[in-house]
TORKE-50181 format. One record per residue (C-alpha): residue number from 1; x, y, z. Coordinates in steps of 0.5 Angstrom, whole numbers. Each point is the difference from the previous one (the first is absolute). Layout:
N
  nr    c1    c2    c3
 NUM     X     Y     Z
...
end
This chain:
53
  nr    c1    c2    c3
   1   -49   -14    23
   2     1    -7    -1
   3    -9     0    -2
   4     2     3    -7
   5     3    -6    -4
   6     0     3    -6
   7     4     6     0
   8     6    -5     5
   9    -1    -5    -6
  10     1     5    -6
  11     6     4     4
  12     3    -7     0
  13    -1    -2    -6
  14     3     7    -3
  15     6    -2     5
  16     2    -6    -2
  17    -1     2    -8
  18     5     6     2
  19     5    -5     4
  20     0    -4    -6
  21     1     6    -5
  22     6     2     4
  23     3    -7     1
  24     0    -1    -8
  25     2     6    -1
  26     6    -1     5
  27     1    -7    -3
  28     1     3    -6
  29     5     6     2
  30     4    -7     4
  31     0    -3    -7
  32     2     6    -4
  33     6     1     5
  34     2    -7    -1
  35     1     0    -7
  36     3     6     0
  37     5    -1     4
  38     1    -7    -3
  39     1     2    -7
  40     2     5    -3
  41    -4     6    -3
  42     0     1    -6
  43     3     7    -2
  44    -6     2    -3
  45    -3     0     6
  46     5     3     5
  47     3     5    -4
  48     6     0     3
  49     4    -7     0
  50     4    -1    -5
  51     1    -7    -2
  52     6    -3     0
  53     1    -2    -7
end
């Protein structure tokens, strides 16, 4: 196993592009929820709050 180099480093390097992709995408979900629960959708987004005005 450990005398092919090239398949390990090549299934490595795809690893860690797929870690980096999921941790983005994650971060990006994290960032969205923080807005969201720090200000207040627009109603246009939700639908269904009606602003207090």
């Amino acid at each position: 196993m450990t005398s092919e180099p090239q398949p390990a480093s090549s299934s490595l390097r795809r690893s860690k592009a797929g870690g980096a992709l999921h941790w983005f995408g994650a971060l990006l979900i994290v960032v969205g929820t923080v807005l969201t629960a720090s200000f207040p959708a627009p109603p246009s987004v939700t639908g269904d709050v009606t602003p207090d005005a």
